[in-house]
N, C-alpha and C positions, 0 to 999 in steps of 0.2 A: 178209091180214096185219093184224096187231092195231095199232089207232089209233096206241098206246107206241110201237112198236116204229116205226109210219111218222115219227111224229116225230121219234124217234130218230134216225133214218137222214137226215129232210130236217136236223136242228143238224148230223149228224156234215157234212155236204155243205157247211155253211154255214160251218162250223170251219174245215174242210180247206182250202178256199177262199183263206179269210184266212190262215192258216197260209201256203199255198203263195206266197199276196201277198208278206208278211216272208219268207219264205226268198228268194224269188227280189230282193226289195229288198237283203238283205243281200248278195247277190254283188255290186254293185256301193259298193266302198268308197267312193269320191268321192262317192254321191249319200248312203250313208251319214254320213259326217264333215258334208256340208253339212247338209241337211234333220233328221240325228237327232241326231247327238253334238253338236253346235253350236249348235243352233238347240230342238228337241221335245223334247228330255231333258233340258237344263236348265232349264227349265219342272217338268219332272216333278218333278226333284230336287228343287229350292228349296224344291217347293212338300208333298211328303214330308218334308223336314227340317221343313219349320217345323210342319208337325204333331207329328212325333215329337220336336221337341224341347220338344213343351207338356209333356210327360210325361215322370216323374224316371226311370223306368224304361225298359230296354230293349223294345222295343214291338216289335220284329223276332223277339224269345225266343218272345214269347208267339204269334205269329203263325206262327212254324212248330212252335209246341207246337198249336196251335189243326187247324194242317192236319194234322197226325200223327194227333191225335184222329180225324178226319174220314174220311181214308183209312180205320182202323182200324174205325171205327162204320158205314162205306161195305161193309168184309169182313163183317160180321159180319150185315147188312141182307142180303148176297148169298149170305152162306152160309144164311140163313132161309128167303131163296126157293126155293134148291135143295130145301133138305131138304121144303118146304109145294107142290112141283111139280105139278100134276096133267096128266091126258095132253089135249098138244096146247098147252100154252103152250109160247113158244117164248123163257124162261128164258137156256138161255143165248147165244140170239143178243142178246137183251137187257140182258146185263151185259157180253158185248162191247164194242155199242154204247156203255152208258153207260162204259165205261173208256176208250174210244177219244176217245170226247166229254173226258170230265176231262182223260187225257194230252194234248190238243191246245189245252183250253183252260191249262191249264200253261203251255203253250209259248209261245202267242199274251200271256199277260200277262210273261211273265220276258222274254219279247221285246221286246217295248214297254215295259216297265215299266225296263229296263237293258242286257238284252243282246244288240240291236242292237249294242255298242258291241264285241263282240268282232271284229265285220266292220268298224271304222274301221281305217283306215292306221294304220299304226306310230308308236306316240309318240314313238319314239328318230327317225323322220323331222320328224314335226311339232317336236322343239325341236331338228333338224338335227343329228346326234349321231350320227357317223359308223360303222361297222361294219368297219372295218379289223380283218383278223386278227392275232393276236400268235402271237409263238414265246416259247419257255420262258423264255428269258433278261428278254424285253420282260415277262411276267409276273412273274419275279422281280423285277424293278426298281417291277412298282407295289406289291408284295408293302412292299418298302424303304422307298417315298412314302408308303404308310399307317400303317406303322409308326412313320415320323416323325411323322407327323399327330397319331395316337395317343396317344403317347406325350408328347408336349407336351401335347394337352388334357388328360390324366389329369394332368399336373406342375400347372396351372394351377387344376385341380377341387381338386388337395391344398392347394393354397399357401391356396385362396379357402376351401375346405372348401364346394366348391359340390355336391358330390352328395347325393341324396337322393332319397326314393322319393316319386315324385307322385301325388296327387290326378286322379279321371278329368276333376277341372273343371282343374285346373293342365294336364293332359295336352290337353285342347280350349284354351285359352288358347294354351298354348305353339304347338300348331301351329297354330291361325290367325295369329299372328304371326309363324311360319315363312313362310308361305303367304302372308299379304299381303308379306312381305319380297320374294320373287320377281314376285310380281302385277306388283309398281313396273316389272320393264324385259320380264316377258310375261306377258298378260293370260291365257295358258291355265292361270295358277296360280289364278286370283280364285276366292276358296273365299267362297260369303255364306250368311250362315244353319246358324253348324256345331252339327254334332249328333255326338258321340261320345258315348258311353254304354256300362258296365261289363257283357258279358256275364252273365245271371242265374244260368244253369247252367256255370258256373265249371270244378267242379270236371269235369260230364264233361266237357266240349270239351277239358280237360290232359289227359284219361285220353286223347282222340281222339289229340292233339297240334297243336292248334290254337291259334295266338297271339292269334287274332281275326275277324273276318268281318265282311262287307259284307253285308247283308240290303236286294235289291232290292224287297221290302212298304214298307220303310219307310223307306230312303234311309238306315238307319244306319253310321256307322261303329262298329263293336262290338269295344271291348278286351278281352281276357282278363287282368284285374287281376290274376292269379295268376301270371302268369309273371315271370321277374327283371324286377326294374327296371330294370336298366341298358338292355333292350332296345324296351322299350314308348315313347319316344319314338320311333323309330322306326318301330314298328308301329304305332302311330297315325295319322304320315304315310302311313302303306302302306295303311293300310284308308282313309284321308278322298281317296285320289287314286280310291281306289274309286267313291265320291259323286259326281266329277265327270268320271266317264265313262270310264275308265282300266280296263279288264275284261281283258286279260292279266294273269298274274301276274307274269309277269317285269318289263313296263313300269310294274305298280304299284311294285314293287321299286326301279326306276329313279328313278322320279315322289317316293317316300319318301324315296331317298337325296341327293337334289338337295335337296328341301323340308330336311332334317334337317340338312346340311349347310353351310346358308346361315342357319339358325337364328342369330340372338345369343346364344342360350343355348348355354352351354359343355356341356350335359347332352345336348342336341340334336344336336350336333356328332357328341359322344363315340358315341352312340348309331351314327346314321351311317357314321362311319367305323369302329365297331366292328363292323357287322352285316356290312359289303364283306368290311372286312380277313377276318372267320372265312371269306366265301366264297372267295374267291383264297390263304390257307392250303389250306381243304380243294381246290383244285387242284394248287397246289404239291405239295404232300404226295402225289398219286398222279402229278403227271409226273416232279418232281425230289425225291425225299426226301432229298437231301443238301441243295438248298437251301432246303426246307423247315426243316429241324435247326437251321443257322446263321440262318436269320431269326426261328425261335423266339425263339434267345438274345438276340432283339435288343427282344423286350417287357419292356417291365416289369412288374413286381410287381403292380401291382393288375389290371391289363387280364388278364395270365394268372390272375389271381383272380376274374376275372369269367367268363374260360371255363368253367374249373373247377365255379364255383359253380352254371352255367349248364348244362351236364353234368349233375351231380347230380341239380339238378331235373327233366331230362328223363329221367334214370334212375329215377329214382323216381316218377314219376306214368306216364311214356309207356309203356303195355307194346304187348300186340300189337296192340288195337284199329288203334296208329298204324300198323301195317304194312297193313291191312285199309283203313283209309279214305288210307293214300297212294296202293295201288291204284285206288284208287275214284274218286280225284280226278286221277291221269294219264289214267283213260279221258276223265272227263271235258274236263280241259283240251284233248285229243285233239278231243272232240266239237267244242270251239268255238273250231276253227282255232289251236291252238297242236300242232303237230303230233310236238313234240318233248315234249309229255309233262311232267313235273313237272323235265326234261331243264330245261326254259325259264327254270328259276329261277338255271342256272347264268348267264344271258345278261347280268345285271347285273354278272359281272365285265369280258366284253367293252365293251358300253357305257361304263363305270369307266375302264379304261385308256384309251376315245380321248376320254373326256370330259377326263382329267389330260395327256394328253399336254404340252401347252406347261409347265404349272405343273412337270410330271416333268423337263422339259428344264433349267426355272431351277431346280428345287431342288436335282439331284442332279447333274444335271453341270457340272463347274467351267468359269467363264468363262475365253475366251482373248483377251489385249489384244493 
């Protein structure tokens, strides 16, 4: 056997190894939340943002434009050897190798570098946030509570004429302010060092249908400026819970809507309660389309103005690409322990109802002396 090839084989032994190390760490959540999410990885992160945020640009863009490159120049180097073979090298046990070597070192850095944190406990446990189930009725009733909610902040944005479209620095401002606002009574909010930055290739990630992403190279939280305003507060909080260790999507979800919600900013709010409220419509609407109709009627004018407009945009940029990588991205979430699939994103409306429960009880039901 050829020197290459034994080296080859003794990295692939030495990957696997380590590899198998992190896999088998990651079955145990508790030693995960203690030793990684809590303690190794915010280290890591901190110290990724304050790099990526020396730089005006998104430094995550270019880092997975960079490995695209590399892959591609890796095919092309492999296709050379085939085609220059001569007899008795042993070619393609040797680009095996080197694939197996790459995909493992992959895994070993996205593992340590973030996604350990898909094997932490549940953050709907960590800030205690019960998972009681609801029936149709209990769903229309937080359907009512958000609509109230709604509906007052958009009265409040008109009267003040506070809406307006942000800045990616106003959008980093607003939510570490969000974020220190909850820090004050739980410390699993302390966001230090933030780094959000305006995705570079824009336009395709709209064409993907992507609001945003988390890039574990570089610890950023990455906006898609191109999508409506009304929503990117929001998604802001949703990609910076990313940053500090938050790797489900659904609990990122959560993590955004708490953060957005507690905002002093009325924009922040609106956003919030605007992203929940369209998901518990889009329930309603397939368990109750009658009480889906009547709670329509009960938005106002500009928030059904922002669906609308919100629509649109999806209709015209999102074609099929997005149906291609929302497959892509159930497999994946599949791969790392969400097992219900891109399913998981609906879990922020359960969370929702047992997080309003009390507030639902004093808003909507009349008190008896």
């Amino acid at each position: 056997m050829k020197p290459a090839v034994k080296s080859k084989l003794r990295r692939l032994g030495i990957l696997f190894s380590i590899a198998l190390l992190i896999f088998l760490f990651g079955m145990s959540s508790s030693a995960v939340e203690y030793f990684y999410s809590n303690n190794i990885y915010q280290y890591i992160s901190i110290s990724q943002r304050f790099i990526s945020s020396l730089l005006p640009f998104a430094l995550g863009d270019f880092l997975y434009a960079a490995l695209i490159i590399f892959c591609l120049w890796s095919v092309v180097r492999a296709v050379r050897k085939v085609l220059r073979k001569q007899p008795g090298d042993m070619i393609g046990l040797s680009i095996s190798l080197q694939l197996a070597n790459f995909i493992l070192v992959l895994y070993i850095v996205f593992k340590l570098l973030w996604g350990l944190n898909y094997s932490r406990p549940s953050i709907s446990d960590t800030l205690a946030i019960d998972d009681k189930k609801y029936n149709t009725q209990e769903l229309v009733t937080l359907g009512n509570f958000l609509i109230l909610k709604v509906n007052a902040i958009e009265q409040k944005l008109n009267m003040q004429k506070a809406k307006r479209i942000y800045s990616v620095r106003e959008l980093q401002a607003g939510s570490k302010s969000a974020y220190d606002e909850l820090a004050k009574s739980n410390s699993f909010f302390s966001y230090h060092v933030p780094t959000v930055k305006p995705v570079i290739f824009s336009w395709l990630i709209t064409k993907i249908g992507i609001e945003g992403y988390y890039c574990p190279l570089s610890g950023e939280a990455n906006v898609n400026m191109m999508t409506p305003a009304v929503t990117l507060p929001f998604i802001t909080c949703h990609e910076i819970s990313h940053t500090l260790g938050v790797a489900r999507e659904d609990e990122a979800n959560l993590v955004g809507y708490l953060v957005s919600i507690h905002s002093k900013d009325l924009n922040f709010q609106y956003a919030g309660y605007y992203e929940i409220l369209r998901s518990v419509l889009f329930e309603i609407r397939i368990k109750s389309p009658d009480d889906f109709a009547l709670l329509f009627k009960k938005i106002n004018a500009g928030t059904l103005a922002d669906f609308k407009a919100e629509q649109e945009f999806w209709k015209k940029y999102n074609g099929d690409m997005a149906a291609y990588m929302n497959t892509a991205l159930d497999s994946f979430l599949k791969i790392n322990n969400q097992k219900k699939g891109t399913d998981s994103y609906q879990d922020i409306v359960l969370w929702a109802f047992n997080y309003h429960q009390e507030e639902i009880r004093k808003t909507l039901q009349p008190s008896h002396k």
